[in-house]
Backbone as JSON, one array per atom type, in Angstrom:
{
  "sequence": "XXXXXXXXXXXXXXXXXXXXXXXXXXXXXXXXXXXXXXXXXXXXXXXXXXXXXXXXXXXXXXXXXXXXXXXXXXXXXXXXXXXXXXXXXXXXXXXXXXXXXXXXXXXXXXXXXXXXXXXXXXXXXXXXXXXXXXXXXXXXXXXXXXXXXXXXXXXXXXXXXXXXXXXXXXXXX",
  "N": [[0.84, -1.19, 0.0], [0.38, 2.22, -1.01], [1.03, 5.17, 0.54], [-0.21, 8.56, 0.75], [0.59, 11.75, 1.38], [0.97, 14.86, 3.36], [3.51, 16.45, 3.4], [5.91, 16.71, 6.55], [6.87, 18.97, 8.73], [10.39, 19.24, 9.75], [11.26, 16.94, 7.85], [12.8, 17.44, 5.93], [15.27, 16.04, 4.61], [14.0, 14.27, 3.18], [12.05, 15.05, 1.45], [13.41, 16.21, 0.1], [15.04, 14.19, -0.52], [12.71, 12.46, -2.48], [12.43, 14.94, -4.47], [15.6, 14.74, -5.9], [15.27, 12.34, -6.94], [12.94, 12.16, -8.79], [14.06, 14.52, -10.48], [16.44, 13.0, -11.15], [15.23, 10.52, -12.13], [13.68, 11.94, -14.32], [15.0, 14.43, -16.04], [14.41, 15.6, -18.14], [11.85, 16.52, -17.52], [11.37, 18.23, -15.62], [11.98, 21.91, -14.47], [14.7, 22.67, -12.69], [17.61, 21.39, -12.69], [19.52, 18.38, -11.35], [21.95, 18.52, -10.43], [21.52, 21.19, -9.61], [19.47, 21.11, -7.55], [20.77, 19.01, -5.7], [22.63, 20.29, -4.56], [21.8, 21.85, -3.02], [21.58, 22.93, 0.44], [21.27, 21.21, 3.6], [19.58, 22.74, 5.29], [18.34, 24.32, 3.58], [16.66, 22.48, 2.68], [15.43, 21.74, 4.99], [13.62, 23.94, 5.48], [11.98, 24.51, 3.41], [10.14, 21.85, 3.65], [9.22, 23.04, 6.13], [7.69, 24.89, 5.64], [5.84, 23.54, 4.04], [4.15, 22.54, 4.22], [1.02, 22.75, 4.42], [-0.18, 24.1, 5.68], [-0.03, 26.78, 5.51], [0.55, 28.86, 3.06], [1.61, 26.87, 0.97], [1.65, 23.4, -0.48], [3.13, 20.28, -0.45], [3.09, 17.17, -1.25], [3.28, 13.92, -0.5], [4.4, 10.23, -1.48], [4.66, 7.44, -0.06], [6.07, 4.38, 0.12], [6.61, 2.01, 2.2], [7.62, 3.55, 3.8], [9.45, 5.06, 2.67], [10.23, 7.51, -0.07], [8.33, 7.61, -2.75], [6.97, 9.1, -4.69], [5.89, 12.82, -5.13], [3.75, 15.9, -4.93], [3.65, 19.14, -5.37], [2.38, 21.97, -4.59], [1.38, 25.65, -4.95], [0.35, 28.75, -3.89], [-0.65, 31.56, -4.78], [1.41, 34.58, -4.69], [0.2, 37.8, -3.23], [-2.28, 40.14, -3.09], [-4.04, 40.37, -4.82], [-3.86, 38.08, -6.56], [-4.18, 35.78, -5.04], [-6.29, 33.53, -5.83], [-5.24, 32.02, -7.49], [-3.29, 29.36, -8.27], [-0.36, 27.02, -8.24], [0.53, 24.37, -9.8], [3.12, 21.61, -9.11], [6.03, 20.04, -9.9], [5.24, 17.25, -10.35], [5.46, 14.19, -9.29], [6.05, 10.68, -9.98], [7.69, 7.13, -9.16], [8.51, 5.21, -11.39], [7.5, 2.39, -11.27], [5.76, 2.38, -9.31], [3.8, 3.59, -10.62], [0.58, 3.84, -13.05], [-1.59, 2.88, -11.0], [-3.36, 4.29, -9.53], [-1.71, 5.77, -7.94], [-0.67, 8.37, -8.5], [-3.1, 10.12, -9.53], [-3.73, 10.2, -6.9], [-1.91, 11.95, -5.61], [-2.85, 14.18, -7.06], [-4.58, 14.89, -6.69], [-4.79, 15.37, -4.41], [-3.75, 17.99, -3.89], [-5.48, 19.41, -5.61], [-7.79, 19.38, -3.79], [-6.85, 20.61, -1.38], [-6.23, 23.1, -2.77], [-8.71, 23.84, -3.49], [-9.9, 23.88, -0.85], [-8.51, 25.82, -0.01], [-9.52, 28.23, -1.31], [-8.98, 28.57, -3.64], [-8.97, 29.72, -6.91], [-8.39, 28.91, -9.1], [-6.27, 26.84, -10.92], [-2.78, 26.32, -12.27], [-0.61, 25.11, -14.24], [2.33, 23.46, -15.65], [3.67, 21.87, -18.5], [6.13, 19.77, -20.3], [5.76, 19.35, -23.6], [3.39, 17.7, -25.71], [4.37, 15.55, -23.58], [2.66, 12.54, -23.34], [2.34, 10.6, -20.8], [1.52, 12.57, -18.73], [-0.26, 14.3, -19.57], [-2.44, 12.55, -20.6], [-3.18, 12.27, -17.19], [-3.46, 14.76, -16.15], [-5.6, 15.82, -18.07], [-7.81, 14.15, -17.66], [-8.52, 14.92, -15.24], [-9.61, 17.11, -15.49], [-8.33, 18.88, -16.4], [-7.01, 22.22, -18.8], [-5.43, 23.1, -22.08], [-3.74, 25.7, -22.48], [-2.29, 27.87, -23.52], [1.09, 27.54, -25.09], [4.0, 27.97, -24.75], [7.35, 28.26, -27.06], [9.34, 28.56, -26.07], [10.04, 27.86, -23.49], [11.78, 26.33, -21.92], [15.23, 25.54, -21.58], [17.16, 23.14, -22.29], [19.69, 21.14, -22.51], [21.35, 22.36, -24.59], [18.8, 22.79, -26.81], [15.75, 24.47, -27.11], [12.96, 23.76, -25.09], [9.36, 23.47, -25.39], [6.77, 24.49, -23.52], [4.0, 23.33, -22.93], [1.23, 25.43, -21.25], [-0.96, 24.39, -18.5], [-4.37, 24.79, -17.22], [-7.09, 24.7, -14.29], [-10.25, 25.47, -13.61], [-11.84, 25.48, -10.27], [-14.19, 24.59, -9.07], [-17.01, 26.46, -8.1], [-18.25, 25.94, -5.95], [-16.79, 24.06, -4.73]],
  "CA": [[0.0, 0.0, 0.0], [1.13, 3.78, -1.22], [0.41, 6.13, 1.43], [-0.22, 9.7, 0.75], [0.56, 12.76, 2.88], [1.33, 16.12, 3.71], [5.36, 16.47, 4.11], [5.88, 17.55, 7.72], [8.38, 19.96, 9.31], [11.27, 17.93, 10.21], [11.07, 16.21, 6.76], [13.83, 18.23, 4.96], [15.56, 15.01, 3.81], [13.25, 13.09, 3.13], [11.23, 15.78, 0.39], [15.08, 16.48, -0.72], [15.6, 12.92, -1.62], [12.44, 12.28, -3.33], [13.1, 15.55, -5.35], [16.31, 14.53, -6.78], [14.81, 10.69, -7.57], [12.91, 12.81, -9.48], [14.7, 14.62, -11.41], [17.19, 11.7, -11.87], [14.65, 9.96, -13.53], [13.13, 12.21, -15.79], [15.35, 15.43, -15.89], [13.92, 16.9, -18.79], [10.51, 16.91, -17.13], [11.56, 19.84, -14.9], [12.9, 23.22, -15.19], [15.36, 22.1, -12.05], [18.32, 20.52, -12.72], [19.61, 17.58, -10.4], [23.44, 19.45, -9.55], [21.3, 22.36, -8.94], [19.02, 20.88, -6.08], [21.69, 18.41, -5.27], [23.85, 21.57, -3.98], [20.8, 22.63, -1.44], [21.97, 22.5, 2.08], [19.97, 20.0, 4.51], [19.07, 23.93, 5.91], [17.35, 25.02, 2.67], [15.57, 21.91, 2.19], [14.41, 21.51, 6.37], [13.26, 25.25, 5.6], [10.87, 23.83, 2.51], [9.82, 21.07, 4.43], [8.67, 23.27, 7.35], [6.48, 25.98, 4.86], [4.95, 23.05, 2.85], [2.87, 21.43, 5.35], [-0.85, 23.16, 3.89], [-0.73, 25.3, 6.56], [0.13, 28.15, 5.16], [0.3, 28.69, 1.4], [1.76, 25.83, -0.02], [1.53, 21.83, 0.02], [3.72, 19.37, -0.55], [2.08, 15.46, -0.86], [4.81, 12.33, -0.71], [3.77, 9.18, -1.5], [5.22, 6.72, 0.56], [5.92, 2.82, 0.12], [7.08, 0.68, 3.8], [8.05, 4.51, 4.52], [10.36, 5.42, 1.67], [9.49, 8.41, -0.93], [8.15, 6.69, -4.54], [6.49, 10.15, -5.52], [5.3, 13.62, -4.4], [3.66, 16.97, -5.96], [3.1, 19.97, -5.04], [1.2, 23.2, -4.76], [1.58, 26.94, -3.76], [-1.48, 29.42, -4.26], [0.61, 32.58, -5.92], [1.65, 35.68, -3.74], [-0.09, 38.63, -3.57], [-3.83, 40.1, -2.62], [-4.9, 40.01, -6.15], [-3.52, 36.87, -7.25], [-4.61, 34.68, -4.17], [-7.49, 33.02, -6.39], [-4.54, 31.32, -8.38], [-2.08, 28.57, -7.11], [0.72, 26.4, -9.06], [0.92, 22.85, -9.3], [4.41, 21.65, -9.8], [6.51, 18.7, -9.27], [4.73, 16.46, -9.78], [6.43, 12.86, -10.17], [5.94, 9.12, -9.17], [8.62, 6.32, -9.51], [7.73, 3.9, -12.85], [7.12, 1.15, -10.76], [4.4, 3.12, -8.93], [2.66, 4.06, -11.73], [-0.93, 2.98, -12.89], [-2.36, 2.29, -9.64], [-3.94, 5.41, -9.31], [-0.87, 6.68, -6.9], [-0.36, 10.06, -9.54], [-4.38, 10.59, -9.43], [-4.63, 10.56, -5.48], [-1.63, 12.99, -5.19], [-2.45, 15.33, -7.6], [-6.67, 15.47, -6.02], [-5.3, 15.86, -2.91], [-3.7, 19.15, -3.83], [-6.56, 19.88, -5.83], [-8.71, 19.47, -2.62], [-6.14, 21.21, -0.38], [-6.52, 24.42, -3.02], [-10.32, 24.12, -3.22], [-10.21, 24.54, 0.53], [-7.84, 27.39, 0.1], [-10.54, 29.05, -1.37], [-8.31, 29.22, -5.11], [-10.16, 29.39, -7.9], [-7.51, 28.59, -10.67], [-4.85, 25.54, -10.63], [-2.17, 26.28, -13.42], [0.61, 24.52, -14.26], [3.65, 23.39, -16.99], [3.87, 20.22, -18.67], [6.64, 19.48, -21.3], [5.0, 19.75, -25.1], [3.95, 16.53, -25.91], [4.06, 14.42, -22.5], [1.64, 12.04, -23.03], [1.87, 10.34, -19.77], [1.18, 13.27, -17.37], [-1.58, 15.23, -20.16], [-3.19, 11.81, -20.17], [-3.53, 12.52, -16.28], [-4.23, 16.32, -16.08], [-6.87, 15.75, -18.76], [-8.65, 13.14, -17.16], [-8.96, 15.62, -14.22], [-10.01, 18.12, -16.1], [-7.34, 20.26, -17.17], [-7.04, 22.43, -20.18], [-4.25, 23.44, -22.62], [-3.91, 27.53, -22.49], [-0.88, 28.1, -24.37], [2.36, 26.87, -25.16], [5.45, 28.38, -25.3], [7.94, 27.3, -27.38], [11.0, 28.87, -25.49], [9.59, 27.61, -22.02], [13.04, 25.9, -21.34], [16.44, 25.38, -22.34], [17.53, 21.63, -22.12], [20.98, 20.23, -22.84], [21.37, 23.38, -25.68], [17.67, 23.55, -27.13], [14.5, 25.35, -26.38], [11.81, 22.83, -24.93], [8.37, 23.82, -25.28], [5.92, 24.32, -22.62], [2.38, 23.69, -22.2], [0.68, 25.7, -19.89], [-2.63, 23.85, -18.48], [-5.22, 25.65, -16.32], [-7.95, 23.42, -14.2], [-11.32, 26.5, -13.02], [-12.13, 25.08, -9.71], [-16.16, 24.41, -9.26], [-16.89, 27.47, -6.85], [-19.18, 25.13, -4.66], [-16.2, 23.17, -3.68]],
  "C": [[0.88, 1.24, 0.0], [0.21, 4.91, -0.15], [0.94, 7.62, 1.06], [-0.5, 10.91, 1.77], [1.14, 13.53, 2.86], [3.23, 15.92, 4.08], [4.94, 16.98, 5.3], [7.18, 18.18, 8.15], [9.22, 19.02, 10.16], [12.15, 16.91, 8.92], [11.9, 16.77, 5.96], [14.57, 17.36, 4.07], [15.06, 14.23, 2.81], [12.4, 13.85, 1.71], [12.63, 16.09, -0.24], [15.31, 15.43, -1.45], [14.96, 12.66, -2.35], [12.2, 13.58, -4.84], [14.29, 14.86, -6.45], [16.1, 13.06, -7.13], [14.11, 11.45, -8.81], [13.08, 13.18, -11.17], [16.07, 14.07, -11.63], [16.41, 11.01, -12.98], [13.87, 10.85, -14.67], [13.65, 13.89, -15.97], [14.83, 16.4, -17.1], [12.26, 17.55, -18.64], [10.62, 18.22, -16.2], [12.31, 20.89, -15.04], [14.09, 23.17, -13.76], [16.1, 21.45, -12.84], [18.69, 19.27, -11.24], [20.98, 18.4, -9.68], [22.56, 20.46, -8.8], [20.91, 21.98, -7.7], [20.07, 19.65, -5.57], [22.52, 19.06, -4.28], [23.47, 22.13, -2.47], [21.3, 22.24, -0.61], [20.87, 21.8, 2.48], [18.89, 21.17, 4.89], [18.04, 24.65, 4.87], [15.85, 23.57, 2.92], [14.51, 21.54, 3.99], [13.34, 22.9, 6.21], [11.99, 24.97, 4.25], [10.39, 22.81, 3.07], [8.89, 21.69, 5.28], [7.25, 24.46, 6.63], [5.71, 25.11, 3.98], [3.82, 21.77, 3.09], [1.41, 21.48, 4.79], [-1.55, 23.48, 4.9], [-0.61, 26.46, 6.72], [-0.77, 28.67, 3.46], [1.08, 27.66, 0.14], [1.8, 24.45, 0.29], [2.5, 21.16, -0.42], [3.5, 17.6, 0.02], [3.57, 14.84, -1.16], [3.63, 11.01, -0.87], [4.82, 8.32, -1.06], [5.13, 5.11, 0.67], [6.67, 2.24, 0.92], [8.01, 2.25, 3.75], [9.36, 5.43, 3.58], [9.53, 6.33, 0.42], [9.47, 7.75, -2.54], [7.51, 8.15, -5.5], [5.81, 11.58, -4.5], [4.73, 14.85, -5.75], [3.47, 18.36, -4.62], [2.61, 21.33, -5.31], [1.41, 24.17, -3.9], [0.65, 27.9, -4.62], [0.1, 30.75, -4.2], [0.76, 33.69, -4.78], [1.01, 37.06, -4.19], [-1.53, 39.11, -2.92], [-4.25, 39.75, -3.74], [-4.69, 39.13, -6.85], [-3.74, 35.51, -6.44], [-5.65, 33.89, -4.68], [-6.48, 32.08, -6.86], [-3.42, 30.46, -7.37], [-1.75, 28.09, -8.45], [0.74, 25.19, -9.1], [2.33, 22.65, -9.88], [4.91, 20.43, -9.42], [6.33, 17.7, -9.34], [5.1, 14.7, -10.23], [5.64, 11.53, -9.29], [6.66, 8.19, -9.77], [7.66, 5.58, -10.41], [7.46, 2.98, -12.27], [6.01, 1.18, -10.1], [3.07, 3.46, -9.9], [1.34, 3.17, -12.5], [-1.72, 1.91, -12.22], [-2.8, 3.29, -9.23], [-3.06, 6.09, -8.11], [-1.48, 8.59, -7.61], [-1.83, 10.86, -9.56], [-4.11, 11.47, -8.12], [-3.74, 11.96, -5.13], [-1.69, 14.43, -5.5], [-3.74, 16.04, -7.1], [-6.09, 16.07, -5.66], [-4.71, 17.53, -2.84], [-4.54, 19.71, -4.4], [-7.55, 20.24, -4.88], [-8.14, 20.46, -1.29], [-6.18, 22.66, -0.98], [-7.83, 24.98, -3.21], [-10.49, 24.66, -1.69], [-9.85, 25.9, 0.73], [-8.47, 28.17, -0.47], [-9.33, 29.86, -3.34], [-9.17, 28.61, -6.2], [-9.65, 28.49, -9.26], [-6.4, 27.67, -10.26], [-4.26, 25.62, -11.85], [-0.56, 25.21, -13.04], [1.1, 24.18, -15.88], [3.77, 22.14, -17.05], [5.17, 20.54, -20.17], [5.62, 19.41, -22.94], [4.58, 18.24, -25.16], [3.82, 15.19, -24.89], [2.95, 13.28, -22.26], [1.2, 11.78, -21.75], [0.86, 11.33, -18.48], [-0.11, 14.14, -18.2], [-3.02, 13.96, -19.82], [-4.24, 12.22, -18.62], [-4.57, 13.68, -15.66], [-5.56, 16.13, -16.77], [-7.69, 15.25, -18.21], [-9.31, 13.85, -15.71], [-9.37, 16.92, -14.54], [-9.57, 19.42, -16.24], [-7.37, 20.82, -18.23], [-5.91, 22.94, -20.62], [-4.5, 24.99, -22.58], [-3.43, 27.51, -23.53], [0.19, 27.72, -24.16], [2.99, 27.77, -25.52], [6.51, 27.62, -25.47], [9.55, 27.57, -27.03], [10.49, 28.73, -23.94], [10.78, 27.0, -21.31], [14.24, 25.66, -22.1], [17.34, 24.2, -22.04], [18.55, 21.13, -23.11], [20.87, 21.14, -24.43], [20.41, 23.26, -26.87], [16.63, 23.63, -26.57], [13.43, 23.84, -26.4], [10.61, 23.4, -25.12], [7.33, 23.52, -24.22], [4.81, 24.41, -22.51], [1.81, 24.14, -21.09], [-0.92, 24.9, -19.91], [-3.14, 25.0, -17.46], [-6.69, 24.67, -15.87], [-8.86, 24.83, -13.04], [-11.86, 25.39, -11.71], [-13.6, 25.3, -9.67], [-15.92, 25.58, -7.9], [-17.77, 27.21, -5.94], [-17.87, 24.18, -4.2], [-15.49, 23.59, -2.19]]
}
C-alpha cells in the first residue's frame, strides 16, 4: 500500500531525496536541474519542508511505500492580494514502478482538494509539449491546454516547449 501525505516539518531530507529521484529519472521533465538541487543544504531543504505542510500557502504530498518516498507533488497558491485566487501545481512525479495504480491521481486530487479549501479558484501549471503520460492525467482531471510556449526551457542546448494547463475550480467546492 502507497500512502499519501502532507510532508511535515522535520522532513527536509526526506522531500530532498524524493526531489532529486525525481529529477534523476526524468530530468527533462523539470525546469530544475539535479546538480542544482543536489547543492541545497539540509538547511534550505528543512526550511521547505517546514512551509509546505498546507498550513500556510503551499503543500507538498509524498507518497510513501514501507516509509520510503516513490512520488510527491506539489502546490503553492501565488503571492499577492490580487492573485490569491490562483495557485501552481508543480513537481509532480511518481517512480515507474508506482505508476498505474492510481498513486499520480490521489496525489495530484489531494492538492486539488487542499486548493479548493484554500478558497483558489484557478490551478495552473507546466507540462513538457507533448508528454503524453502526465496530459493523459491532467486531462482526465479536467485540465485544459492555455498556451504553449515554445522557449519555455532550455535543455541540454535547445529550447523545450511548454504547455501551460489551467484546471477552473467548481466554486461550490
Amino acid at each position: 500500500m502507497i500512502e499519501v501525505r502532507a510532508v511535515r516539518a522535520g522532513e527536509g531530507r526526506l522531500l530532498h531525496e524524493v526531489r532529486l529521484a525525481a529529477l534523476a529519472a526524468n530530468p527533462g521533465a523539470f525546469l530544475e536541474t539535479y546538480d542544482e538541487v543536489a547543492a541545497d543544504s539540509d538547511d534550505v531543504w528543512a526550511a521547505r519542508a517546514a512551509a509546505s505542510t498546507g498550513e500556510g500557502d503551499q503543500l507538498v504530498l509524498l507518497a510513501l511505500a514501507d516509509g520510503r518516498p516513490v512520488g510527491m507533488a506539489g502546490i503553492a497558491r501565488d503571492i499577492g492580494q490580487r492573485r490569491r485566487h490562483r495557485a501552481t501545481l508543480w513537481g509532480v512525479w511518481l517512480a515507474p514502478a508506482c505508476r498505474g495504480r492510481g498513486v499520480g491521481r490521489r496525489l495530484v486530487k489531494g492538492a486539488l482538494d487542499w486548493a479548493a479549501r484554500a478558497e483558489v479558484r484557478a490551478v495552473y501549471l507546466e507540462v513538457v509539449e507533448n508528454e503524453d503520460p502526465s496530459w493523459s492525467l491532467y486531462g482526465r482531471l479536467g485540465f485544459v491546454r492555455r498556451e504553449v510556449d515554445p522557449f519555455g526551457a532550455h535543455v541540454d542546448g535547445r529550447f523545450v516547449a511548454l504547455e501551460r494547463l489551467v484546471l477552473v475550480l467548481d466554486e461550490a467546492a
